[in-house]
N, C-alpha and C positions, 0 to 999 in steps of 0.2 A: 504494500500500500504506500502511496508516491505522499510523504510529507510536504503542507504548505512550509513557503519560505518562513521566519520568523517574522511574528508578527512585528509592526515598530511602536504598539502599544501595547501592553498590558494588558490583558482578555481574561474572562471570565473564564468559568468554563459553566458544569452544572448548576443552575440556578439550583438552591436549597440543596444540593447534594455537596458532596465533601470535594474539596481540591485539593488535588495532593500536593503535600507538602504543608498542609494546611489543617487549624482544626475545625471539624464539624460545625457548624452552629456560629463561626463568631463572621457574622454578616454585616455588611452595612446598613444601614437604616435600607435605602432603595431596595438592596439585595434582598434585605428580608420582607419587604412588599413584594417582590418579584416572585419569591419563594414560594409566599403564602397563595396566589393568586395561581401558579402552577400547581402548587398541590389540591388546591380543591378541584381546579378542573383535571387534574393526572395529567398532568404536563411537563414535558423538560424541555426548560432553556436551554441550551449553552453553545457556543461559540465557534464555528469549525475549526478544526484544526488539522483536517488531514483532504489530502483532495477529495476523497470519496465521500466527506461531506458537503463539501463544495458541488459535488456530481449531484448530489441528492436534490439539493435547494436548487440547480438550474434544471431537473425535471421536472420540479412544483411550476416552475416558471414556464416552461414551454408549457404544461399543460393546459396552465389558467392563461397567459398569453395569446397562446398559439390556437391550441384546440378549442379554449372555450371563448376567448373574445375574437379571437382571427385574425392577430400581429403577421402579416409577414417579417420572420426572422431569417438572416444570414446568419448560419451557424455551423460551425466547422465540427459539431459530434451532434447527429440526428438525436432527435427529443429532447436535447437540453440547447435553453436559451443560453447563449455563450458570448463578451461582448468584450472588448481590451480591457474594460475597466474590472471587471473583475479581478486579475491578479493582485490588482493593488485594493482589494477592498477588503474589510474583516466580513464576513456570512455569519449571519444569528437565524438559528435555529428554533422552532418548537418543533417537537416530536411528542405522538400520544406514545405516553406511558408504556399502554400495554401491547404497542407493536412498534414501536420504533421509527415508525414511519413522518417523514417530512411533511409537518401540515400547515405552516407557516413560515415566510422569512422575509428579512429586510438584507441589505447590501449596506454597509457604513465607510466612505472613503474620509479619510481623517487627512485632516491637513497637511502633514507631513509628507502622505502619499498621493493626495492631490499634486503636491510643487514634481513629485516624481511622476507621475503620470502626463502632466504637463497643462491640466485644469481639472477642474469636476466636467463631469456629464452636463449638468446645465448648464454649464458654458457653450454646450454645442446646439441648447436651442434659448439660449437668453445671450442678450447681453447684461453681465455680472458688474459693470465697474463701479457703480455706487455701493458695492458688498466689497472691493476691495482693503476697507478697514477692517474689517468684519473677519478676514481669512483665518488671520490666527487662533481663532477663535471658533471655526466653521465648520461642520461637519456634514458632508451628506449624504441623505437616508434616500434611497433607491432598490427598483425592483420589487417593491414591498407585493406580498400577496399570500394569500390563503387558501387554504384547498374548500372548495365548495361543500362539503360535507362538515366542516369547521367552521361557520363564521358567525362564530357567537363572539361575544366578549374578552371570554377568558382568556382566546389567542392572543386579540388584539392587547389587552392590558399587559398580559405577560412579558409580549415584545416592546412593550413600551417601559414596562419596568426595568429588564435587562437593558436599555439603552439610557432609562437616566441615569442607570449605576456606573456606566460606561462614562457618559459624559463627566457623571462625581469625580469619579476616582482621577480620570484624566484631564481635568481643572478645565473643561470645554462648557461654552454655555450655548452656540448658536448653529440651530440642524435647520437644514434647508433641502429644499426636493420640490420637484415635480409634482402634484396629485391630479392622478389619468381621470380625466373622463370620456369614456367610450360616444364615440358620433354617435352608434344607434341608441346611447345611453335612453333608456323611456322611464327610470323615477319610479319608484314605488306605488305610483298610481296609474300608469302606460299612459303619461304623457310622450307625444310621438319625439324621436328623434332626429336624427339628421344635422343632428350639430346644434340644432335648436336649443334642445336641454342645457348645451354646455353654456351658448352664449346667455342664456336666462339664466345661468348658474352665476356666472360670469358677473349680470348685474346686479344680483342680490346680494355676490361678495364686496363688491363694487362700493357698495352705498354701505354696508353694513360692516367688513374687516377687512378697510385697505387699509397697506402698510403706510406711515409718514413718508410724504415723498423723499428725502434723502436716502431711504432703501427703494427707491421705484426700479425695473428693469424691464427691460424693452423685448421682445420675443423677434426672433431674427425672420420666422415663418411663422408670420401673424394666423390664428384661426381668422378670418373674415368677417365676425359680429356685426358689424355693420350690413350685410346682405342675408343674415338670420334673424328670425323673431324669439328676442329676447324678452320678451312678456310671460311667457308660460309660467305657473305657477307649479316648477317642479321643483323639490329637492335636492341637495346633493347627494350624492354615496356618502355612505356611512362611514367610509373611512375619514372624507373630508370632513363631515361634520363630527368628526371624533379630532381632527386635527384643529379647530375649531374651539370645542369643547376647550382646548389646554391651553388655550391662548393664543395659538397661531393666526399668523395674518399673509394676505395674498399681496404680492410684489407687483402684479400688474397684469397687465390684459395676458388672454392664451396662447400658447403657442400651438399649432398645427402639429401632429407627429404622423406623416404619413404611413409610417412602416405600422406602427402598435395604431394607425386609425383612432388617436384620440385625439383632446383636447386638451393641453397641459398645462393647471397653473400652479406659476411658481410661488411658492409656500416659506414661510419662516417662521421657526417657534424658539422661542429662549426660555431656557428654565427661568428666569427670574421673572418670567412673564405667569409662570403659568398659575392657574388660579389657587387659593388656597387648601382649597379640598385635596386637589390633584398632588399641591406640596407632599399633605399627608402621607396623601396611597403611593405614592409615587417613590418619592424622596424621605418621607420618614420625618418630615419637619413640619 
């Protein structure tokens, strides 16, 4: 089994389980919210570290991608989504308990591996430079997705737990990413798609959690909002409004993704933003 390079941070490994070298139980505040929310749903976090985890979480992807939304992918090993940025990214895991199996993951390029890859990913459909203070600081969450049979809570929080522990321990405050919405996306009540949804998505972010414009950024392949009707009264996915939920705010109008066919907008959350509650579950404070 082909070991990843070492990491150039710090990585978990089992959320609530033991890390060797290490004793049982003595967690971080976040870890131990991480812990607690895996164990009730039987769930394990933790961190890949070998390629064959990394194999794992890019089959989740081509699945949910590929098969279930209908990304056209270039990808150099059939059924997994495969992309340059991966090598330099850490992979977080949830697996159920009682098979092992990959049912949840996020992608995290941490700034150090960013300057070595030579930008984030949003660099290739934003222009970033009002986020150029921000670098040292920046982390970004990519690829995220869930296996259809999973998409309750417990995943999502798990992965959210594991990642403010991440952020803790490694003195980072600022995650940024993409949140896809699918053209044929139709909302929880089948309003019609067509890109529609995303641009009414679009204006209810708009009006309701834009970022201050000194973080604005410009998308290089505009979605075309202005030739869609943005009135419909849909919803976002439930991811977005969970990114929402913690404080995050949207950086500016969408971007086009012709390949994943969706609408991308780009997102920013800071721990020291997020609401109180979430401090609690989250972070332990």
């Amino acid at each position: 089994m082909k070991e990843l390079p070492t990491p150039t941070l710090h990585l978990s490994t089992l959320i609530g389980g033991q890390t060797p070298g290490r004793t049982a139980g003595r967690l971080l505040p976040a870890r131990a919210a991480a812990a607690a929310v895996a164990s009730a749903a039987r769930l394990e976090v933790a961190w890949a570290r070998h390629l064959d985890d990394v194999r794992a979480a890019q089959r989740l992807r081509y699945a949910v991608f590929a098969d279930e939304m209908g990304a056209r992918l270039r990808t150099p090993l059939p059924g997994h989504d495969i992309d340059l940025f991966d090598d330099y990214c850490e992979h977080l895991l949830v697996r159920a308990a009682d098979t092992g199996e990959v049912i949840g993951t996020y992608r995290v390029l941490t700034p150090a591996q960013a300057k070595r890859v030579g930008c984030f990913y949003s660099d290739t459909e934003f222009d970033l430079t009002r986020l150029r203070a921000l670098r040292e600081q920046m982390v970004e969450l990519g690829r995220s997705c869930v296996h259809p049979q999973h998409r309750h809570g417990g995943v999502i929080m798990a992965l959210w737990g594991a990642l403010a522990d991440f952020m803790l321990r490694n003195r980072l405050d600022v995650m940024i990413g993409c949140a896809s919405i699918p053209m044929q996306y139709e909302g929880p009540h089948g309003i019609a798609g067509g890109g529609h949804a995303a641009a009414s998505i679009w204006r209810q972010m708009r009006e309701h959690y834009l970022a201050p414009v000194e973080f604005h950024v410009t998308p290089r392949l505009p979605l075309p909002v202005h030739e869609l009707d943005d009135t419909l009264p849909v919803e976002p996915p439930a991811l977005v409004k969970g990114y929402l939920r913690l404080g995050a705010k949207v950086l500016g109008a969408p971007a086009w993704d012709p390949d994943f066919n969706t609408a991308d907008l780009p997102m920013m959350m800071r721990l020291m933003d997020l609401p109180s509650r979430y401090r609690r579950h989250l972070l332990g404070v």
